[in-house]
C-alpha positions as a printed Julia matrix, in Angstrom:
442×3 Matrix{Float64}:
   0.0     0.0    0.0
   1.78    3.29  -0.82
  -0.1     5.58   0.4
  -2.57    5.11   3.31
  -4.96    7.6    2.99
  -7.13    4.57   4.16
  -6.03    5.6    7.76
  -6.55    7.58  11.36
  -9.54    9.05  13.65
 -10.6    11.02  17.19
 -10.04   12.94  20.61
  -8.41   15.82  21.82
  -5.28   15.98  24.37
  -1.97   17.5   25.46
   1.35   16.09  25.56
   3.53   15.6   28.37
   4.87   18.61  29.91
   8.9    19.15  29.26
   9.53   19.16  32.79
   8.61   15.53  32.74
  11.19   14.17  30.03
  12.96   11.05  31.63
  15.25    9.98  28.83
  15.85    6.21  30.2
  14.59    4.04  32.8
  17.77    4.3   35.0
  16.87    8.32  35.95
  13.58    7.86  36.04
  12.45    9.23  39.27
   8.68    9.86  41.03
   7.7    13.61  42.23
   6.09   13.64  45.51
   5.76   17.38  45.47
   2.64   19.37  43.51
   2.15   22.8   42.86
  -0.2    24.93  45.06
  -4.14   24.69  44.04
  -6.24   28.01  43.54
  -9.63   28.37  44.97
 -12.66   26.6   43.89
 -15.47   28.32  42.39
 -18.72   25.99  42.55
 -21.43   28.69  41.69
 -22.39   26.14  38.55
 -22.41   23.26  40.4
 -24.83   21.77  42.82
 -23.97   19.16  45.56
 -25.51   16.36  43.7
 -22.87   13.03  43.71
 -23.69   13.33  39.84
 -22.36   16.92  39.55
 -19.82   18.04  42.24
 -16.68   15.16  42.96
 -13.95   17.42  44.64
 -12.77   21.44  44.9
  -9.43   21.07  43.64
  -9.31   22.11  40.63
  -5.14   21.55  39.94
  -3.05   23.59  37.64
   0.56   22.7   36.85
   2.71   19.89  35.24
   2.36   16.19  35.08
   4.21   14.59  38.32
   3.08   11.45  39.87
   2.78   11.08  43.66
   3.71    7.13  44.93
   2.39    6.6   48.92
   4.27    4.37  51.14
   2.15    0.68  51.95
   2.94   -2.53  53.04
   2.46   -4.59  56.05
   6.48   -5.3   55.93
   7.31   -1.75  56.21
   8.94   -1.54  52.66
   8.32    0.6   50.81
   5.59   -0.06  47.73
   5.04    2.4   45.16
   1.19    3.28  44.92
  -1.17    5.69  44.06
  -4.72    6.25  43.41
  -4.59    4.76  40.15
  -3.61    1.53  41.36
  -6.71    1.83  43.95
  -9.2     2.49  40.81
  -8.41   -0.95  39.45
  -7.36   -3.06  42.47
 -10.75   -2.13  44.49
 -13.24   -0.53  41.96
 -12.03   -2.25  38.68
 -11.94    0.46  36.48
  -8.33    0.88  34.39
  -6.93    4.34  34.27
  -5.11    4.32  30.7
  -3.82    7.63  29.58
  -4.94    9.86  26.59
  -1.52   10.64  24.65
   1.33    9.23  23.0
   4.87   11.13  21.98
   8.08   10.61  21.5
  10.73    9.23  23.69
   7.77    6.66  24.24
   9.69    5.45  27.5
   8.06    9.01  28.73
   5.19    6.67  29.23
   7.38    3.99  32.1
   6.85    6.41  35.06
   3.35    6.69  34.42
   3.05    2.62  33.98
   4.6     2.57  37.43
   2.11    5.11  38.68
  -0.54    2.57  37.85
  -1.55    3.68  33.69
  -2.49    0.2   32.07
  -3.21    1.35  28.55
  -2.72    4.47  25.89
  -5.09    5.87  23.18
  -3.83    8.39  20.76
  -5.54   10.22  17.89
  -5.07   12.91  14.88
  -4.86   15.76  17.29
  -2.6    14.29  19.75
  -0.33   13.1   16.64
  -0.16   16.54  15.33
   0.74   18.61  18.05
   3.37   15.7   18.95
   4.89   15.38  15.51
   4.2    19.1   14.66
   6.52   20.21  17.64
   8.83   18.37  18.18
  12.33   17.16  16.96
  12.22   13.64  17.71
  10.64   12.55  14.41
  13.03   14.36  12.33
  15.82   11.46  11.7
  12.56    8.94  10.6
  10.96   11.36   8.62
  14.23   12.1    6.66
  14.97    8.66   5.93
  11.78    7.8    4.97
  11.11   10.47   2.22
  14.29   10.17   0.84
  13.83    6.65   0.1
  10.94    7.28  -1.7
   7.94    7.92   0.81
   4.85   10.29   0.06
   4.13   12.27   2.81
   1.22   10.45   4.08
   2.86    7.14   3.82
   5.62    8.47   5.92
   3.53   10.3    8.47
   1.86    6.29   8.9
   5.02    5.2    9.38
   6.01    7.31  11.96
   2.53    6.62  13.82
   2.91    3.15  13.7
   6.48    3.15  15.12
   5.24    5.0   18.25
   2.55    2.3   18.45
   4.75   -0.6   18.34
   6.74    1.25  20.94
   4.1     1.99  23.22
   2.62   -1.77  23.11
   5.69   -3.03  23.75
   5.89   -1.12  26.72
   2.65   -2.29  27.67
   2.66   -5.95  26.87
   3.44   -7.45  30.74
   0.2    -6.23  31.5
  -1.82   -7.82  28.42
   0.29  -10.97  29.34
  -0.44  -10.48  33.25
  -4.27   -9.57  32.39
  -4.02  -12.41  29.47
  -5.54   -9.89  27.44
  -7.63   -8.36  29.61
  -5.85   -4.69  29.72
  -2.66   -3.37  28.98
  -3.86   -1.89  25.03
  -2.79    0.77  22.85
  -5.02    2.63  20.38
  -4.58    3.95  16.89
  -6.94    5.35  14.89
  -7.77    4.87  10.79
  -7.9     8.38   8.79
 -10.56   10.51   9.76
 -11.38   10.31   6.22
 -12.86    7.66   6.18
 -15.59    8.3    8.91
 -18.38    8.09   5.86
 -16.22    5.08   4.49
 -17.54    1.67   5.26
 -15.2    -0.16   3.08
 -12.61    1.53   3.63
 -12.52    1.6    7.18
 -12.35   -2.41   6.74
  -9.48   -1.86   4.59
  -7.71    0.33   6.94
  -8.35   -1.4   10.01
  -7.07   -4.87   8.67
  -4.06   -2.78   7.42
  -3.43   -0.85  10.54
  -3.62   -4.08  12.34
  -1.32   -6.07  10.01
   0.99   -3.5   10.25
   1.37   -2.61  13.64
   1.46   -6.55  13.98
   1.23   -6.21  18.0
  -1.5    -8.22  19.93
  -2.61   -5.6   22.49
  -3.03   -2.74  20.01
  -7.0    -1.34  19.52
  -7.96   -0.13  15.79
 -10.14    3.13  16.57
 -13.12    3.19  14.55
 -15.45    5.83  14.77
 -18.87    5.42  15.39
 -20.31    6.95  12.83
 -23.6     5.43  11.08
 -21.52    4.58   7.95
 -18.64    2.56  10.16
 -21.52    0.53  11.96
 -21.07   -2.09   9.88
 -17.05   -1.63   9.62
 -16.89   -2.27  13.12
 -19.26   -5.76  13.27
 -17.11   -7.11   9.88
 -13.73   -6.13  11.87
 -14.52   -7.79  14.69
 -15.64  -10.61  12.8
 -12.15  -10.74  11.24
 -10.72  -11.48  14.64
  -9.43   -8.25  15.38
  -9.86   -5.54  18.45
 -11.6    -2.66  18.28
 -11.93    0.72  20.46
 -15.0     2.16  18.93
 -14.58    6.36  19.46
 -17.16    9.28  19.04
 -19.99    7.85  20.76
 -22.29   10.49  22.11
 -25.4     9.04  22.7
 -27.1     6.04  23.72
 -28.9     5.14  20.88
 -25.69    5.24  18.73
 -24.06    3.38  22.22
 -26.35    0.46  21.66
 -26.55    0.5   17.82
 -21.97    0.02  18.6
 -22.66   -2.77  21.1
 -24.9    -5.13  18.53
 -22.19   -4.7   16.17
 -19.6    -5.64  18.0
 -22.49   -8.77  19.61
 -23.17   -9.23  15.69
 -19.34   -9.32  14.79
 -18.67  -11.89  17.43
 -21.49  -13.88  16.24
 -20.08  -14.06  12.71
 -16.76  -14.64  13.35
 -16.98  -18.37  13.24
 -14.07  -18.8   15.55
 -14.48  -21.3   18.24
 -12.46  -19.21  20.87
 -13.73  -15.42  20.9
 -11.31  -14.63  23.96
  -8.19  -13.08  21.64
 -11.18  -10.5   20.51
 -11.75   -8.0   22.68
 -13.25   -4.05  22.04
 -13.96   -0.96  24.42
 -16.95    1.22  23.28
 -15.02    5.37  23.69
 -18.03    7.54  25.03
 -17.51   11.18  25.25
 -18.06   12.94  28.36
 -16.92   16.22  28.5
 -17.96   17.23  25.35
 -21.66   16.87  25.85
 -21.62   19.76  29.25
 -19.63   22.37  26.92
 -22.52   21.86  24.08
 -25.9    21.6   26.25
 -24.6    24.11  28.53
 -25.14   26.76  26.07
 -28.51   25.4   25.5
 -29.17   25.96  29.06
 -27.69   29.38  29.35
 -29.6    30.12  26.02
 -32.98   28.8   27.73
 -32.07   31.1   30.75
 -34.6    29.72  33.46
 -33.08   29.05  36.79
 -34.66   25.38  35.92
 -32.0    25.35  33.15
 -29.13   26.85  34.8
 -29.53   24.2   37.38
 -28.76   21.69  34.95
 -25.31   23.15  33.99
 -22.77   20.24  34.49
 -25.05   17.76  34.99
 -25.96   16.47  31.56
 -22.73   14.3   30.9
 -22.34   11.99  33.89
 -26.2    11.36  33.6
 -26.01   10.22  30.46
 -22.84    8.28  30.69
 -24.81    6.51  34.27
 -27.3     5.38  31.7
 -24.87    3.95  29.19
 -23.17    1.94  32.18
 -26.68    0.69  32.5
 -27.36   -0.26  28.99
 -24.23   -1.9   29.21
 -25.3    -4.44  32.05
 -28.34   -4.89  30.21
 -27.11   -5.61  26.89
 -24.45   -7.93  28.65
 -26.34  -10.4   30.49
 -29.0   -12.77  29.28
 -29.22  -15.95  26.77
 -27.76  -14.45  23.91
 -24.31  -12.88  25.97
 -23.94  -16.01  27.73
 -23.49  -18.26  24.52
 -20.96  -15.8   23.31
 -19.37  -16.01  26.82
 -19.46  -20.23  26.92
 -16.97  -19.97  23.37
 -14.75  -17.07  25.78
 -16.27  -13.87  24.84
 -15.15  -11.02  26.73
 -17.57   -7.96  27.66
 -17.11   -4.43  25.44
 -16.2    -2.33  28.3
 -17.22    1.18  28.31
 -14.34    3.61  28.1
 -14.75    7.26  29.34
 -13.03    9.57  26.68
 -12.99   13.62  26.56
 -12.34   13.16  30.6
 -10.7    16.89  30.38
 -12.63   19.54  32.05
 -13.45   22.35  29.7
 -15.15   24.95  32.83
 -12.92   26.18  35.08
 -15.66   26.86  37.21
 -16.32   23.02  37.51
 -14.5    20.49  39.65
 -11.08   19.22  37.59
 -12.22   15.41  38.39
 -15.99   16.08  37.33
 -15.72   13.44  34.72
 -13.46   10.5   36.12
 -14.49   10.68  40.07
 -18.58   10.19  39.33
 -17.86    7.56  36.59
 -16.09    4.81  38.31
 -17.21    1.28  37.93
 -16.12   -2.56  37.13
 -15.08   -3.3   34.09
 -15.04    0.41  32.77
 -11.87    2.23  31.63
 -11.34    5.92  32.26
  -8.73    7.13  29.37
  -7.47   10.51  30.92
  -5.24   13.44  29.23
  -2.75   15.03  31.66
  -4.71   17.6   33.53
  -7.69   15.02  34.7
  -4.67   12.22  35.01
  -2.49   14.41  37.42
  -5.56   15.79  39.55
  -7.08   12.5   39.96
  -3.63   11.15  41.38
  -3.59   14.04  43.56
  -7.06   14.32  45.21
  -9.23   11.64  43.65
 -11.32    9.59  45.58
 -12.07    6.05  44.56
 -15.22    4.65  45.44
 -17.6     3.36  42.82
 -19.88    6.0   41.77
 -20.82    5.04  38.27
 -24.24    3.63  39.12
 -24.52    5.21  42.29
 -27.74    7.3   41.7
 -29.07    6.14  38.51
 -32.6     7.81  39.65
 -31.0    10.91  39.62
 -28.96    9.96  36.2
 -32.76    9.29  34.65
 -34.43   12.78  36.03
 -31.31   14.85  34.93
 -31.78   12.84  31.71
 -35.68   13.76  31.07
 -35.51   17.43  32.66
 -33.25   17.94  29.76
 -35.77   16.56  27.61
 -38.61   18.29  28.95
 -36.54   21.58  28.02
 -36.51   20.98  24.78
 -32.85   19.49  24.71
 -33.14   16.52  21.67
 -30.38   14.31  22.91
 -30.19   12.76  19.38
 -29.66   16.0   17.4
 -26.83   16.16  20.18
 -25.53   13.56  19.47
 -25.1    14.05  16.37
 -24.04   17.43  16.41
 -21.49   16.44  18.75
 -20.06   13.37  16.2
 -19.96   15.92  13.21
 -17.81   18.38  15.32
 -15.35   15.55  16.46
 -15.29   14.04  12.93
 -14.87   17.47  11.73
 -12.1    18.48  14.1
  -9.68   15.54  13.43
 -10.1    15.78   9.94
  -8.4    19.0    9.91
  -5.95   17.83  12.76
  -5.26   15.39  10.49
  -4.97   17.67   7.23
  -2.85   20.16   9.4
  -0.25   17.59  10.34
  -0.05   16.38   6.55
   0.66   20.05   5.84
   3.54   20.41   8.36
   5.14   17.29   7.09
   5.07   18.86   3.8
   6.48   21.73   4.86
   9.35   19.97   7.04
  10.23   18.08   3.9
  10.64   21.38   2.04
  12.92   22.8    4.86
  14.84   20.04   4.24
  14.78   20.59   1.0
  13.57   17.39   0.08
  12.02   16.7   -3.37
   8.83   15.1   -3.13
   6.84   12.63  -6.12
């Protein structure tokens, strides 16, 4: 394949900060210290366990506090990460992937267990920085388009990244421990080609613990059912509602189903809803509706919705037709929590990780929501703690006029949208760091 324009997809992040930059795992060291947190501001939030986790909002760069525990008084290196999947089963992974990829060895140690990466996190890592440089120049001048190259460079830090995480996929046997790359955004209204690019993408990367992202577009539906039929792993991204939720879990329930392989446990997928997202677009709905009724609802709208997806997902995994799947080693499509960042400042920084922890979830978290959850998250489970309150949140909304499907797939067109041109943008930089270098490109 020459050029893979049959590749890539979604999510937004930021990349490590350069005062965390170990270079090798000799001087890798743990920071105990943090900076000093501002005030908390909670005018938009109410006291509700569905809206209002913590008031500690935290500012400053990624450092990873390890506390002291064991009965033998040595000393054992946890923190509250290792809590979230020890006691509450949920697997913090972490949302971004640069270069040196050993960057990510600290955070293993902190207790990470998997990565997901997309177009936007690609592009601002490849777009500034130096570490790509030598690859890129080798590759075009043996012959590489630009695209081809930038794949080439995005599957390298894959491979790198599952190697890295491949003790706990063998400790887990196959149960965590993943890394995720996406195909092109391109292709999000591409059902064939999304096959294509998915069997590619996992031929190429070659690496049992790595996810294909697919989007969950209506178009890549039935992409993601014939992919998992072919025996390979999906994390299914852009889900924002729960009709498009349960339209992702019959495909991958059909996909299993048509697979025709007598052991199903080697096939695994994790279903990406967006969280964050959905507050910054139905809070200016609210604030455009401008009853106190509405502006109560502020902040609410995300974690009630993602409570009812947890419960769609016990429902659509249980019963005669799961348990046939499970008899030839089927393994549940967990739900993963993606967009995790809080966009309000005015809003707690763990609003969407502390009120969404359950078993058999996975919370994928950039830096900001990674570093304050270490730092003043509390793990209990939470996820299906008030589900009554989850379903009158939910239908207030409705009764306001809020269409949760038109938001949904408002919300899919935007992210679509977005890392199409995060995509495009990168392709453009490459260009132009080829004609710095005064390459000369077919």
């Amino acid at each position: 394949m020459a050029t893979i324009s049959k590749l890539s997809n979604p999510n937004p992040v930021a990349s490590l900060s350069s005062s965390f930059k170990p270079r090798s795992s000799s001087s890798l060291k743990c920071f105990v210290g943090f900076p000093t947190r501002p005030a908390f501001s909670s005018k938009l939030v109410s006291s509700s366990s569905l809206s209002s986790i913590n008031t500690h909002p935290f500012r400053g760069s990624l450092v990873v506090r390890f506390s002291l525990a064991d009965g033998n008084g040595s000393s054992v290196k946890r923190t509250t990460l290792h809590d979230l999947y020890e006691k509450e089963g949920q697997s913090p992974w972490y949302d971004n992937l640069c270069r040196p990829v050993d960057d990510l060895l600290p955070l293993i140690a902190s207790g990470v267990r998997g990565v997901t990466s997309n177009p936007a996190i690609f592009q601002k890592a490849i777009s500034s920085s130096i570490a790509y440089n030598d690859q890129f120049r080798e590759l075009v001048q043996s012959g590489k388009d630009i695209e081809s190259a930038y794949w080439e460079l995005v599957v390298k830090d894959i491979q790198d990244a599952c190697k890295l995480f491949e003790p706990i996929y063998d400790q887990t046997d196959g149960g965590d421990g993943y890394v995720s790359v996406e195909v092109s955004p391109r292709l999000a209204d591409d059902t064939n080609g999304t096959i294509e690019a998915a069997k590619y993408l996992h031929e190429v990367v070659d690496r049992p613990n790595v996810y294909i992202k697919i989007p969950a577009t209506a178009p890549c539906i039935p992409s993601i059912k014939e992919v998992i039929a072919n025996g390979i792993s999906v994390n299914v991204t852009l889900i924002f509602s729960l009709a498009r939720y349960e339209a992702v879990i019959d495909a991958y329930l059909d996909g299993l189903e048509a697979s025709g392989l007598s052991d199903l446990s080697r096939v695994t997928s994790v279903a990406s809803f967006f969280v964050s997202r959905v507050d910054t677009l139905i809070d200016k709905m609210l604030e455009m509706i401008g009853t106190p009724e509405a502006l109560d609802l502020r902040g609410k709208a995300a974690v009630a919705q993602a409570a009812l997806a947890y419960r769609l997902y016990q429902k659509k995994f249980s019963g005669p037709r799961w348990e046939a799947l499970v008899k030839k080693g089927a393994k549940k499509q967990r739900l993963l929590w993606a967009s995790t960042s809080v966009k309000n400042p005015a809003y707690p920084d763990t609003l969407y990780v502390a009120p969404l922890i359950g078993p058999d979830t996975v919370s994928t978290m950039p830096d900001q929501a990674l570093q304050a959850f270490i730092d003043h998250g509390t793990v209990s489970r939470t996820i299906d703690a008030n589900v009554s309150e989850a379903e009158g949140i939910y239908s207030a909304l409705e009764k306001l006029g809020i269409d949760w499907g038109k938001v949904g797939s408002q919300l899919e067109d935007e992210g679509v949208e977005s890392f199409k041109k995060s995509f495009d943008s990168l392709l453009d930089t490459l260009q132009e760091k080829a004609n710095t270098l005064k390459f000369v490109i077919s």
